[in-house]
Backbone bond lengths (Angstrom), bond angles and torsions (degrees), N, CA, C in turn:
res aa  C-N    CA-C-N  psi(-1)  N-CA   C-N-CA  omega(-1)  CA-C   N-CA-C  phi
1 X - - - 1.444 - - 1.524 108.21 -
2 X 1.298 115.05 154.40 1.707 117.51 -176.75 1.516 100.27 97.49
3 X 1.672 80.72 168.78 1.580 94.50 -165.23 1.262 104.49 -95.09
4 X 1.581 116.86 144.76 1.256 112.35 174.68 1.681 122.17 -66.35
5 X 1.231 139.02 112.95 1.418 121.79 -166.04 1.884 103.29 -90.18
6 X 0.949 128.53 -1.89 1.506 112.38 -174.13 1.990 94.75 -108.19
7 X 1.218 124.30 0.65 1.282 133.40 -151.96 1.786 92.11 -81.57
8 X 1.551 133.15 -32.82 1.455 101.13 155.19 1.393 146.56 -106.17
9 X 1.786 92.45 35.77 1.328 99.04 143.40 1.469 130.36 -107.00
10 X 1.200 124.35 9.88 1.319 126.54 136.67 1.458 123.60 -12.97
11 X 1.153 118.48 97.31 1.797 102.58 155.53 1.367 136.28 -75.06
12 X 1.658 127.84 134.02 1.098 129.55 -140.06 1.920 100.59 -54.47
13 X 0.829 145.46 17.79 1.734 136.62 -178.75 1.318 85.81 -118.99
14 X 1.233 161.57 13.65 1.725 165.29 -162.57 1.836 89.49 -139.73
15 X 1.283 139.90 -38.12 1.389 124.40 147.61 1.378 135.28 12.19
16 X 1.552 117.51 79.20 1.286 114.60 -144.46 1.522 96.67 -102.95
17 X 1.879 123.18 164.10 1.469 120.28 -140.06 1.407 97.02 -116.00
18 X 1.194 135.35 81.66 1.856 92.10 162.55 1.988 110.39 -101.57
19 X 1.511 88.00 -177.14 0.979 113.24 178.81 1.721 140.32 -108.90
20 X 1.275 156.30 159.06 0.673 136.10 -151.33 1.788 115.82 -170.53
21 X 1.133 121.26 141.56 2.021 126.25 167.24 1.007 127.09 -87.14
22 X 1.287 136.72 99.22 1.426 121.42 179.43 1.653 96.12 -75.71
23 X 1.308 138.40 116.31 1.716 129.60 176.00 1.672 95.70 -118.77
24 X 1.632 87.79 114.32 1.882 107.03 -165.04 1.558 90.24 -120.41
25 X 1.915 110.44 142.52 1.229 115.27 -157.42 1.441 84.05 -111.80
26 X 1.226 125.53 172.36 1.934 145.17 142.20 1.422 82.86 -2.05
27 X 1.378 126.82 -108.12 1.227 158.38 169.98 1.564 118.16 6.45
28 X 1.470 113.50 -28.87 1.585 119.44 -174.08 1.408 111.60 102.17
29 X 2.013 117.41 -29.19 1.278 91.06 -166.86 1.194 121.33 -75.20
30 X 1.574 105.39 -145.58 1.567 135.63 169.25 1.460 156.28 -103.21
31 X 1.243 127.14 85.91 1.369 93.72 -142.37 1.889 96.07 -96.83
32 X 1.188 81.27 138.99 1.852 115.14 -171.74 1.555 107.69 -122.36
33 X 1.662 97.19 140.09 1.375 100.67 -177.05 1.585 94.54 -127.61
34 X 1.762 116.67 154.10 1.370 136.89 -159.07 1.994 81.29 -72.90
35 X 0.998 121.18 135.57 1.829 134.84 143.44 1.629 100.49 -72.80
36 X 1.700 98.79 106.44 1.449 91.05 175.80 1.579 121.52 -81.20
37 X 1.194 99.36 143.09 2.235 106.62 -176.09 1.720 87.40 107.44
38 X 1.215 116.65 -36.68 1.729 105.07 177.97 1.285 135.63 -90.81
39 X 1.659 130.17 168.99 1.394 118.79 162.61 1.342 114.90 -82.44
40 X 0.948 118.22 4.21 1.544 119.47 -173.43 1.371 107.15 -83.48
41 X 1.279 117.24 172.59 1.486 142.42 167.01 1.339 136.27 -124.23
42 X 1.135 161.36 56.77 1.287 154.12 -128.79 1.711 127.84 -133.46
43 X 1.408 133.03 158.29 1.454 127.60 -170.78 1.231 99.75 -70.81
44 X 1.182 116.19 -178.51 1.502 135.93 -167.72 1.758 99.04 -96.29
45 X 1.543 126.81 108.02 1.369 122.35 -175.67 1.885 82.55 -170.00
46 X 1.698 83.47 157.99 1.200 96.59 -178.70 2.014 109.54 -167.31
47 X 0.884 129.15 179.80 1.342 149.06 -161.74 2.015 89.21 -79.57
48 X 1.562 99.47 126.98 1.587 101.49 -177.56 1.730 100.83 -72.16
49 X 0.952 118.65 -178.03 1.767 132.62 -162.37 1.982 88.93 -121.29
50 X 1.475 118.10 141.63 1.557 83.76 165.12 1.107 118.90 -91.63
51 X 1.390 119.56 158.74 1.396 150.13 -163.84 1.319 113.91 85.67
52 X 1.348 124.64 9.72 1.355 114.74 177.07 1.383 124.80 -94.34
53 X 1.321 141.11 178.69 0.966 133.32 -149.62 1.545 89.00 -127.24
54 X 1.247 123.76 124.04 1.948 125.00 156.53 1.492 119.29 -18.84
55 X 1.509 115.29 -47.62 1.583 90.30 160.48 1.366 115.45 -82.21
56 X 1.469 120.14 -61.57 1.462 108.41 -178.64 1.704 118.36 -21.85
57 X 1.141 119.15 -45.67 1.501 146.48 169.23 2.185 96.54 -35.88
58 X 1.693 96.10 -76.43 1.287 106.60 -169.32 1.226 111.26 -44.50
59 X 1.701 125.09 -60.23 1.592 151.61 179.73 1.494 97.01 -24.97
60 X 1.862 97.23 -69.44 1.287 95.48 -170.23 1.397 143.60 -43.05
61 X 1.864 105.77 -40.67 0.931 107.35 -170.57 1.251 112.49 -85.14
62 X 1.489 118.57 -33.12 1.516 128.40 179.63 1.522 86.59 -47.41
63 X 1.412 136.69 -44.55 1.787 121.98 -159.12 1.529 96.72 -91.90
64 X 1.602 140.84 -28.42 1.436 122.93 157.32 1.348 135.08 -57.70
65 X 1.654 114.05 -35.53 1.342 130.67 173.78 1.097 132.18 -71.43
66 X 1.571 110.39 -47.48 1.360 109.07 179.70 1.517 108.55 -132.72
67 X 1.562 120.74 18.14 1.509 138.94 179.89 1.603 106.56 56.88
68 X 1.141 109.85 28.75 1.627 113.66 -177.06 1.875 104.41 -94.22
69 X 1.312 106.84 119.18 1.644 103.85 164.11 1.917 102.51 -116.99
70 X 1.457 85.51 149.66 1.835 99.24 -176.01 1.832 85.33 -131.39
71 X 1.426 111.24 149.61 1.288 118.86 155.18 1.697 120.42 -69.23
72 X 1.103 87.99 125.51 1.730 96.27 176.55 1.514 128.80 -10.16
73 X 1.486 99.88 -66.08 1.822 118.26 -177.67 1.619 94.28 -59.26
74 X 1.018 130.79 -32.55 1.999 114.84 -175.54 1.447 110.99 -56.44
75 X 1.763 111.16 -38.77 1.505 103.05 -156.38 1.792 95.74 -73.45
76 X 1.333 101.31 162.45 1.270 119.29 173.91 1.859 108.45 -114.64
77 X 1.146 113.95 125.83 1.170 139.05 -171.79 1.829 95.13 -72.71
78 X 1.245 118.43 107.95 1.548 151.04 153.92 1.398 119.27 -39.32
79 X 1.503 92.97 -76.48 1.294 123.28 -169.88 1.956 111.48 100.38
80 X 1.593 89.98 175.45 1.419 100.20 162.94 1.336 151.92 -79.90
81 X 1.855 102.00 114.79 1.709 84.43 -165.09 1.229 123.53 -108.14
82 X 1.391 144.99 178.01 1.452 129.39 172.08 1.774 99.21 -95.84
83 X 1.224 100.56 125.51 1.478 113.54 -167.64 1.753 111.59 -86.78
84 X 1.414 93.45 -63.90 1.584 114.10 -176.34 1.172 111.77 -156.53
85 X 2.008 135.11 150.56 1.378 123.55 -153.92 2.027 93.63 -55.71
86 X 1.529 88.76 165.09 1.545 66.87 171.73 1.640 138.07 116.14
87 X 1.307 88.65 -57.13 1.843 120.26 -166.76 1.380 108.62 -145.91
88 X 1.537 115.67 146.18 1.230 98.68 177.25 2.222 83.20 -150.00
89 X 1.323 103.68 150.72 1.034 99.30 -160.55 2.041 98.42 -120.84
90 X 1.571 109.77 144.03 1.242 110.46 -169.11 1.682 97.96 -113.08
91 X 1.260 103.93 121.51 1.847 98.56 179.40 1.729 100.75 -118.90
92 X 1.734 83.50 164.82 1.430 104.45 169.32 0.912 101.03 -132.67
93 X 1.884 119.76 176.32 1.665 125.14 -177.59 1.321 80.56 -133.64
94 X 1.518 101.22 168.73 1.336 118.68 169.08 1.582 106.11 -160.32
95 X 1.248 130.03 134.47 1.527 135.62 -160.30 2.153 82.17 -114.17
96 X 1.850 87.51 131.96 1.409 104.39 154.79 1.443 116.37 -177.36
97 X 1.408 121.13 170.04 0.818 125.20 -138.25 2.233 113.73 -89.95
98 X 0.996 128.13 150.44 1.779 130.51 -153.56 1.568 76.98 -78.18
99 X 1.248 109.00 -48.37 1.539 102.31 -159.88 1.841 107.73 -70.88
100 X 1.397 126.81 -38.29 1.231 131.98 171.09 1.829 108.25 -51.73
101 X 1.561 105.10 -68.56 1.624 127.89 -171.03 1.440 109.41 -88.56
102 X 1.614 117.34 85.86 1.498 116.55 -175.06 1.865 115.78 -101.05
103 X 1.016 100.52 118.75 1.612 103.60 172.33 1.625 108.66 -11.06
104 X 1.992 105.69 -76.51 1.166 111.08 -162.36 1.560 120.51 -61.65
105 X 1.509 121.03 -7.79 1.339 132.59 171.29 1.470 118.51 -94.53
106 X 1.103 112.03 28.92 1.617 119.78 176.83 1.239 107.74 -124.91
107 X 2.017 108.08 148.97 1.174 104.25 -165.49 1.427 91.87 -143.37
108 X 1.381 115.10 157.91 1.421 119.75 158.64 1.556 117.43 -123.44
109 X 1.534 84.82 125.51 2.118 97.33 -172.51 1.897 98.87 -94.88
110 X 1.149 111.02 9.70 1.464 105.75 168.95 1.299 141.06 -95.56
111 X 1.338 135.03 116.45 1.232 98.56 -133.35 1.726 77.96 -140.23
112 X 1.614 111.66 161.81 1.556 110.94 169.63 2.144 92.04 -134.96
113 X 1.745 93.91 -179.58 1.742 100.59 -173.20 1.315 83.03 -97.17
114 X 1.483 98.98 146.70 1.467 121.84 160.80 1.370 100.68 -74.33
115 X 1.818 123.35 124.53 1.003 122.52 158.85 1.885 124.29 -56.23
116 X 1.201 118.86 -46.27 1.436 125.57 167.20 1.470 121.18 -39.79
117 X 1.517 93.86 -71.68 1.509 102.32 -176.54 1.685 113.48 -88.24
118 X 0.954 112.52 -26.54 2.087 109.18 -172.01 1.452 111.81 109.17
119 X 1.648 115.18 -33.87 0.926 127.48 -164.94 1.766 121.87 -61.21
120 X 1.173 127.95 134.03 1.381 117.83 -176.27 1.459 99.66 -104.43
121 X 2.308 98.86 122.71 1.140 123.11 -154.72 2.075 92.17 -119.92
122 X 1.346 97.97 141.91 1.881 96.29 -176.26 1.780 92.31 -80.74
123 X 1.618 99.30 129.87 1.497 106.92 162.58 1.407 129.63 -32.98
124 X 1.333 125.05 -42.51 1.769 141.17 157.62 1.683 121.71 -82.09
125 X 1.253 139.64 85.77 0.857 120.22 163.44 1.449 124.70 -81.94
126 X 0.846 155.31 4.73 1.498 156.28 -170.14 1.289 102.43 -145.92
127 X 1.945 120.10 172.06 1.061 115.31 167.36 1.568 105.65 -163.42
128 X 1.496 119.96 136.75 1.151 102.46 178.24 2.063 112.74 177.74
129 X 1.338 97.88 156.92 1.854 94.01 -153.25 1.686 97.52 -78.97
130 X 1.081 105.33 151.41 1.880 114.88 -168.23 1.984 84.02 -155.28
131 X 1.678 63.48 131.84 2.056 91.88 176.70 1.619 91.60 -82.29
132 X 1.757 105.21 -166.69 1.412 107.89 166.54 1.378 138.66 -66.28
133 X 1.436 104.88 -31.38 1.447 113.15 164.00 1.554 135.57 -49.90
134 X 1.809 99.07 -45.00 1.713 113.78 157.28 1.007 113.45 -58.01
135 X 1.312 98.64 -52.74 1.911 83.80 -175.14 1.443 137.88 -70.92
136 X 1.309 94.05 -21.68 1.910 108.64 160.35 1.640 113.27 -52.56
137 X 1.511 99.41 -48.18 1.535 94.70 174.38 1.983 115.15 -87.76
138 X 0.957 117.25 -19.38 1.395 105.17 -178.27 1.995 122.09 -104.65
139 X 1.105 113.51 18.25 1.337 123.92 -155.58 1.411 84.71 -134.64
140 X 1.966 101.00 119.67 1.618 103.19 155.77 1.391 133.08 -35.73
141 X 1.253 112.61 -172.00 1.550 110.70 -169.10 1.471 111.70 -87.75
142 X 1.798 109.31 -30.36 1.244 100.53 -157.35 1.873 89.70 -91.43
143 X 1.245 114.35 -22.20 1.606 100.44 -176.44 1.811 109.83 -77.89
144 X 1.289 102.71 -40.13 1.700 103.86 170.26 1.789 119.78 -42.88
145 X 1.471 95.35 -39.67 1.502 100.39 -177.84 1.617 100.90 -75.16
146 X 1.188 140.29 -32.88 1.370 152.54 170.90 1.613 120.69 -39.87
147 X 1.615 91.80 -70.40 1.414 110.94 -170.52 1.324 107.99 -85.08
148 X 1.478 125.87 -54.75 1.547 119.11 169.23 1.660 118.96 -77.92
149 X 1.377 117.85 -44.88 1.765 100.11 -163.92 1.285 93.61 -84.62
150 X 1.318 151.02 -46.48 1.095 155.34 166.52 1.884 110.53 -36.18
151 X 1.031 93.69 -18.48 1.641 83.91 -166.58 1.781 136.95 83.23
152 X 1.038 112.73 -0.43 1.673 121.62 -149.16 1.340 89.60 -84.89
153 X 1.469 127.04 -29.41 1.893 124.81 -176.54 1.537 89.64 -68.60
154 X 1.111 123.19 -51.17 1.718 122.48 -162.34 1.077 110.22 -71.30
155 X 1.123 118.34 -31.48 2.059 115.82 -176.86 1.795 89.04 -82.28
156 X 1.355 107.72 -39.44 1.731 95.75 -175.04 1.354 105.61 -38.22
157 X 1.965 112.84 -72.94 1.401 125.14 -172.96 1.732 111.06 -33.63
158 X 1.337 103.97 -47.85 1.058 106.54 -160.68 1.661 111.96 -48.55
159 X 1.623 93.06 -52.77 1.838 116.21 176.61 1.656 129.18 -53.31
160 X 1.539 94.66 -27.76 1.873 93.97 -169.25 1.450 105.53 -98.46
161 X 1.131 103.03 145.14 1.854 111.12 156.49 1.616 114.10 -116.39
162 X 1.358 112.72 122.67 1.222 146.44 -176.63 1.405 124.07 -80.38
163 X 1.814 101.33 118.41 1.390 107.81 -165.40 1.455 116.95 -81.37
């Protein structure tokens, strides 16, 4: 967790990858989990491992973050976006159902040390579905500009069918 501070001096071939779930209900929303220590809110994505593959990448984290697994063939391929200098982030969507995929039944087994306290705190503490309006207010700047002004939530919806 935290920001990388040497990450814009990176030169663009040092462009580091993560990955990411769009998990879209009946409904259109989102499901977003709290970044604990932050105000933010965000999908389940994270930094690829090497040799892994962008979904293998996505799977994973959606099943560390928010303990959610989907079979492979559901996700819908995104593509690659430029996230922030630096980073560039590869998403998938996957459509399912509020009543199947419930906030309060999600868990995150990932966990980092609280520098303050010592204590080892799970990267997600909370979890829960937000339309566009939530997410305007609860989603950093650089993913808000991503998923809403960019469009990438709407082409998601557009792409998945929901089990």
């Amino acid at each position: 967790m935290g920001a990388c501070f040497h990450c814009d001096a990176l030169p663009m071939s040092s462009t580091l990858l993560s990955c990411g779930l769009l998990v879209i209900n009946e409904r259109g929303e989102l499901l977003v989990g709290h970044s604990t220590g932050s105000t933010h809110w965000d999908l389940p994505k994270g930094l690829i491992d090497p040799g892994e593959t962008p979904l293998g990448c996505a799977l994973r984290e959606a099943q560390e973050e928010f303990g959610l697994a989907f079979a492979p063939g559901r996700l819908v391929d995104l593509g690659r976006h430029a996230y922030y200098r630096g980073k560039d982030l590869h998403l998938f969507a996957v459509g399912t159902d509020s009543a199947a995929t419930r906030p309060e039944a999600c868990v995150c087994v990932s966990f980092f040390d609280d520098e303050r306290t010592g204590r080892r705190l799970p990267e997600i503490d909370a979890f829960a579905w937000a339309d566009d309006e939530v997410l305007g207010l609860r989603l950093a700047a650089s993913m808000r500009r991503l998923l809403l002004g960019k469009g990438v939530l709407a082409e998601a919806r557009g792409r998945i069918v929901a089990l």
